[in-house]
Structures are given as C-alpha cells and as structure tokens.
C-alpha positions in Angstrom: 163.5 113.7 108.7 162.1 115.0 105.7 159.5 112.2 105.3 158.2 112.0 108.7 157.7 115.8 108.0 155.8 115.1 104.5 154.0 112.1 106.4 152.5 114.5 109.2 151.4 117.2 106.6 149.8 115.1 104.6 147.6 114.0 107.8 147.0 117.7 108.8 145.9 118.5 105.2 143.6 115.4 105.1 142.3 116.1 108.7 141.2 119.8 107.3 139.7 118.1 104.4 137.7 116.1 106.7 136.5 118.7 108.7 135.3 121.0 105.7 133.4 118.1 104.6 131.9 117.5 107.9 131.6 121.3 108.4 129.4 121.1 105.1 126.9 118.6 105.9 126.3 120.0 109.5 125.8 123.3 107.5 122.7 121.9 105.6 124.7 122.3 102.5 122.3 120.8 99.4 125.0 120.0 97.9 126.4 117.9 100.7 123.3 116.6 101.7 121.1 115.8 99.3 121.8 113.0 96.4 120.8 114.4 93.1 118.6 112.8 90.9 119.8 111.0 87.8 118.2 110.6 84.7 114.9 112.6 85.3 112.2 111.7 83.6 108.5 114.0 84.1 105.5 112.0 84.0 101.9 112.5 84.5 99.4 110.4 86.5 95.7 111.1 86.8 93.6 109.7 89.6 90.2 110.0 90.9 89.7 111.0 94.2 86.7 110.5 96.4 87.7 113.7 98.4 90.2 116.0 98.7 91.6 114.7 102.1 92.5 111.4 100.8 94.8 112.2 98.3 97.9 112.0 100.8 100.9 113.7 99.1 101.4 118.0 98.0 103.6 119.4 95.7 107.3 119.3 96.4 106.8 116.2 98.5 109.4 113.1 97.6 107.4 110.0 97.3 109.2 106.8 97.1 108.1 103.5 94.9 105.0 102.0 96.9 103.9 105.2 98.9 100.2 105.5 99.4 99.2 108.4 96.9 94.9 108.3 97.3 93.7 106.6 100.9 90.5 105.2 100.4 89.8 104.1 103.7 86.8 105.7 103.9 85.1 104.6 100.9 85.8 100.9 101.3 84.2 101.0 104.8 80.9 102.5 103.7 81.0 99.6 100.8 82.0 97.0 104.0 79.0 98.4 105.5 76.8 97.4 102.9 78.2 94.6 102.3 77.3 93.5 106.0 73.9 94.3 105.7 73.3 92.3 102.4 75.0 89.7 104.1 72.8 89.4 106.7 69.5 89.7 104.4 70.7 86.7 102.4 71.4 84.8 106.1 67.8 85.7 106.8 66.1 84.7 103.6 68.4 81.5 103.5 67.0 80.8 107.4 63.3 81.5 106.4 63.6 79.1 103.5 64.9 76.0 106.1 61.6 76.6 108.3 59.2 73.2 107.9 56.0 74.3 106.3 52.7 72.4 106.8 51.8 70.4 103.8 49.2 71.7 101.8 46.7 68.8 101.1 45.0 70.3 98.7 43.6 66.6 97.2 41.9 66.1 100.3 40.1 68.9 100.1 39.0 68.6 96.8 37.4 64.5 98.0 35.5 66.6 100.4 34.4 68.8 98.0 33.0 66.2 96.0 32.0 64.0 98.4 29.9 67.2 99.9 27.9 67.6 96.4 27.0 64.0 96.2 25.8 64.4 99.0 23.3 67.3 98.6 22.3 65.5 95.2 21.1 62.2 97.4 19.3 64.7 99.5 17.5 66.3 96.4 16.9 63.3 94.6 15.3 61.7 97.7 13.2 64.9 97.8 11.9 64.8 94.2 11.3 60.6 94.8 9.2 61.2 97.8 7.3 64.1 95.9 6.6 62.0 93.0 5.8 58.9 94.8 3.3 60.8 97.6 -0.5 60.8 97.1 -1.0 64.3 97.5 -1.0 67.3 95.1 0.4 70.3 95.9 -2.8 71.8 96.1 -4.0 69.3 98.7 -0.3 69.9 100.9 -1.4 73.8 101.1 -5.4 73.8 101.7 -5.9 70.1 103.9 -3.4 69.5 107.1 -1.4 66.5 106.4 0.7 66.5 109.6 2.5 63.2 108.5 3.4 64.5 105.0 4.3 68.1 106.2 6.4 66.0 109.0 8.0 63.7 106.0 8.9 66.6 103.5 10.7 68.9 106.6 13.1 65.7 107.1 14.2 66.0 103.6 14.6 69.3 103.3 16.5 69.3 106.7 18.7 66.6 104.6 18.8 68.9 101.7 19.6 72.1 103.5 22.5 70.6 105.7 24.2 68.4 102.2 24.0 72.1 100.7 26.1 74.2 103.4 28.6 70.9 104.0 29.3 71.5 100.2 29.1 75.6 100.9 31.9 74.7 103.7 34.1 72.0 101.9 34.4 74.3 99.0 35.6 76.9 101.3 38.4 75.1 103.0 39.6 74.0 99.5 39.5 77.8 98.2 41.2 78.7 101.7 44.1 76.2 101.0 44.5 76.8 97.3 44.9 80.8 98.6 47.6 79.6 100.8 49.2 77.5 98.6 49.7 80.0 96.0 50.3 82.7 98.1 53.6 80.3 100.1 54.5 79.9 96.2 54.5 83.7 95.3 56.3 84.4 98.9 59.1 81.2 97.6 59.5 82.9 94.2 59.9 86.7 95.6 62.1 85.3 98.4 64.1 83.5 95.7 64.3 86.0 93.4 65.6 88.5 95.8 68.0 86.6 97.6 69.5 86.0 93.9 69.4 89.5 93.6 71.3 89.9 96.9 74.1 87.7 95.6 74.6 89.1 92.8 75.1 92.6 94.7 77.6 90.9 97.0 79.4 90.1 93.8 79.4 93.9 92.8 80.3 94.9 95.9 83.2 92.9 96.4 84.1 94.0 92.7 84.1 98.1 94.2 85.9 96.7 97.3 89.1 95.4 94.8 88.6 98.8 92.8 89.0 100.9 95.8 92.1 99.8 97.2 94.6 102.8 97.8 96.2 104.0 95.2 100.2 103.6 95.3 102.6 105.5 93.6 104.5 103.1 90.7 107.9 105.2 91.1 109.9 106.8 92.9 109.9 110.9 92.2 109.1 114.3 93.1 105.9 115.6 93.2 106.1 118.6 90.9 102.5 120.0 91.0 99.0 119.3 91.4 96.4 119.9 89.2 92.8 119.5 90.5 90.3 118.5 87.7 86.3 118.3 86.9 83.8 116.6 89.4 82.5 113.6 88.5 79.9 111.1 89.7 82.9 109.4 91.3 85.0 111.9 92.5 87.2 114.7 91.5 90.1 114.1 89.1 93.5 115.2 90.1 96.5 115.0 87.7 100.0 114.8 89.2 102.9 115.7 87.6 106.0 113.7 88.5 109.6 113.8 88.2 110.3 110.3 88.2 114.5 109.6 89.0 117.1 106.8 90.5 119.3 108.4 93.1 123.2 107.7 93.0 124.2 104.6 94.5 126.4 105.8 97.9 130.2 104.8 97.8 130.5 101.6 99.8 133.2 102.4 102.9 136.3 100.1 102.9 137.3 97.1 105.1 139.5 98.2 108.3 139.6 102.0 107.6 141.7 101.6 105.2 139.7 104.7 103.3 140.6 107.2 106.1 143.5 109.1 104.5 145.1 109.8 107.9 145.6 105.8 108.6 147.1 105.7 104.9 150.7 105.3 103.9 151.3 107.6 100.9 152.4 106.4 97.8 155.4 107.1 96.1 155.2 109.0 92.7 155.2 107.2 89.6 159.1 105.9 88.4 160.1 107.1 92.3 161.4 104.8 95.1 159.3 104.5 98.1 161.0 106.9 100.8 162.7 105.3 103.7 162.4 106.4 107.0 165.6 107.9 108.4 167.8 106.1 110.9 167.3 106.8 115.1 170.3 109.4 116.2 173.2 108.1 118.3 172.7 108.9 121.6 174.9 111.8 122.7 178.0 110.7 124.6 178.1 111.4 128.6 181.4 113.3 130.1 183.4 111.3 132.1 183.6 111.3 136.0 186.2 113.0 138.0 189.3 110.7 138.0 188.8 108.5 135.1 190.4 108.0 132.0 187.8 109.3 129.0 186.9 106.2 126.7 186.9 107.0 122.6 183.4 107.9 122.0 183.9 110.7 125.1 186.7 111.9 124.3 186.4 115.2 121.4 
C-alpha cells in the first residue's frame, strides 16, 4: 500500500513541476523563453551605405548567419539601366557597321581626270599648230575680215574651252569621292573607337553590378549599436557593433515518452531492492442464508 501511495505522489509532484514550467513560458519568462548566448564574442563591421533606408537591421535586432544587412536594390537597378542603354548603342553601331556601302572608285576617277587634261592639251596644241601654220598675222586677223580664219580659230577654241571644263568637272568628281571616302573612314574609325569604348564600359559596369550585391551578415549575433559615419562619394559609412554567439543546442525529447516523469517507474535507491507491489485483499466472506450450515471461511 505504501508504494502505490509513494507511486501516485511522485506523479502529483511531477505533474506540479510540469505546470510551473509551463506556467513559466506562457508567462514570458526570459529565462524560460529565451536561449542564452554562449561564448559571446563583440565584433565590428563597417559598411558603406548608399542610403539610410537600405541598411535593413537597428540596434537590438537578432540577425542570423546570411541575413541581408545593406539592400542595394536600388543601386544595381540604376547600373541595369545603364547597362541597357549601352547595350543597345553597341547593337546600333554593330548594325550600322553591317550596312553595304557603295564602293568608292576612286581610280576611275582619277583616269578621267587624266584623260580630261590630255584632252584640253590636244585642243591647245591644235590651237598653237593652226596659228603657226596660218598665213595671217595677228595684225592682219584684227584690221582685214577673214571670215574663214575667224570661222577656223572659234572651232578650236570651242575645242579648247570644252577639254578645259571636262577637266574642271572630272577633277571635281575625284575631289567629291576622295571627301567621301575619307570622311566614311573618319565616321569607321569614330564608330569603332566608341563602340570599343562602349565595351569596355559594359565591362565596368558589370564589375559595379558584382560589387553591389547586398550585403549579408557573416554571423549570427545581436545587433548592439549603430554608428553612422562620414559621407563619402559613395555613400555614408555605418559601423555596427555585433555580439556575435552560438545558442545552446535544445535537449533532444526521448523515444515513446519515456522522458515524461509521470509515465516513469521510479527507481529504487542505490543498495535498495526494487519495491514490490502489495498483494489484492481477499474478498470479504458473505453470511450464510437462513437454514444452512456456515462453511469455514463464514463461520467467525
């Protein structure tokens, strides 16, 4: 009898147990609540911040291993942006340099151009031959009329006089080419030289795309204060001090209940036999009926 007693108060004492426990942590209880840190170690970390809204955490906050610390959204879509627009100058520069350009036949027009002054020195040689074959002085061609002779030297001069502006032309259209042709070869060279220049911008860029990725915290820790810094060019510096700490590693539950004390058999003390549980009572004996004789277990 004893033991079932000692059995049943050492539920009801583990049962109270269990309810001041539970009591505790509906309570808000730190101490039943909240795992304390081990092994705290401070620690500072200084970043730059393009803004104050970005940096994402305040003092007292509990950041874990991971946690974004500095969003830069923001920035990295303004340097997207401009990386879009490059893009699409180099697309247009790479385009224009595909289009088929007339060739520029610069030899032919140099031929003409030749062939143009040979032309006007026929003309004036055939001039000066006729002059210094014809009978007549000069004096003679301005006081007597000579309608033959003045009819013969306005041929050749006709000759002359068109030889001279087919060469006037022909140099021209060789000057008009040449223009072009060095002018398409300063646009190649300024097209080339800034599409290179575009490249080498997309290659910066996606060097300050990598750099502004979000900052992440390295540990896990408290957030003990926050100390804004000098403006920069870049930003503002902010330096955080950190408690950086482990938390305890939780007590794993046991298989089957076995570590709820009220499903527990206790255990004897050290150098004492385990307690036995007392036998069932003999039922108690029933009087006998009118007219019969009493057996031995009903009679006194």
């Amino acid at each position: 009898m004893s033991s079932v007693l000692l059995v049943l108060i050492s539920g009801c004492s583990s049962e109270n147990s269990s309810s001041k426990s539970k009591s505790q942590a509906q309570s808000g209880d730190p101490a039943a609540s909240t795992p304390e840190p081990l092994n705290s170690t401070p620690t500072k970390l200084k970043l730059t911040v393009v803004s104050p809204e970005s940096l994402r955490v305040k003092q007292g906050d509990l950041i874990v291993k991971g946690q974004i610390l500095v969003d830069r959204t923001a920035a990295r879509q303004t340097i997207m942006a401009r990386r879009q627009k490059v893009q699409q100058e180099v697309a247009l520069l790479t385009a224009t340099e595909q289009i088929p350009t007339a060739p520029t036949n610069t030899t032919a027009a140099e031929a003409q151009v030749q062939q143009a002054r040979e032309r006007v020195r026929l003309a004036d040689a055939a001039m000066q031959d006729y002059l210094a074959k014809s009978p007549y002085t000069d004096l003679a061609r301005q006081t007597l009329p000579l309608p033959s002779e003045e009819k013969q030297l306005a041929q050749l001069q006709f000759a002359k006089t068109s030889a001279q502006a087919q060469l006037e032309q022909a140099i021209a259209q060789r000057k008009s080419l040449q223009s072009s042709q060095q002018a398409r070869q300063q646009g190649q060279a300024v097209a080339s030289s800034k599409k290179n220049q575009l490249l080498n911008e997309l290659k910066t860029i996606e060097a300050q795309l990598q750099a502004f990725q979000d900052i992440l915290s390295p540990h896990d820790a408290i957030v003990q204060k926050v100390d804004w810094q000098k403006k920069g060019k870049n930003g503002t510096t902010v330096e955080l001090a950190l408690a950086v700490h482990s938390l305890a590693d939780p007590v794993p539950s046991l298989p089957n209940g076995t570590n709820n004390p009220l499903l527990s058999v206790p255990s004897p003390a050290p150098g004492q036999p385990f307690p036995s549980l007392p036998a069932p009572l003999a039922p108690a004996p029933q009087p006998a009926a009118p007219g019969q004789v009493p057996t031995a277990a009903q009679q006194p």
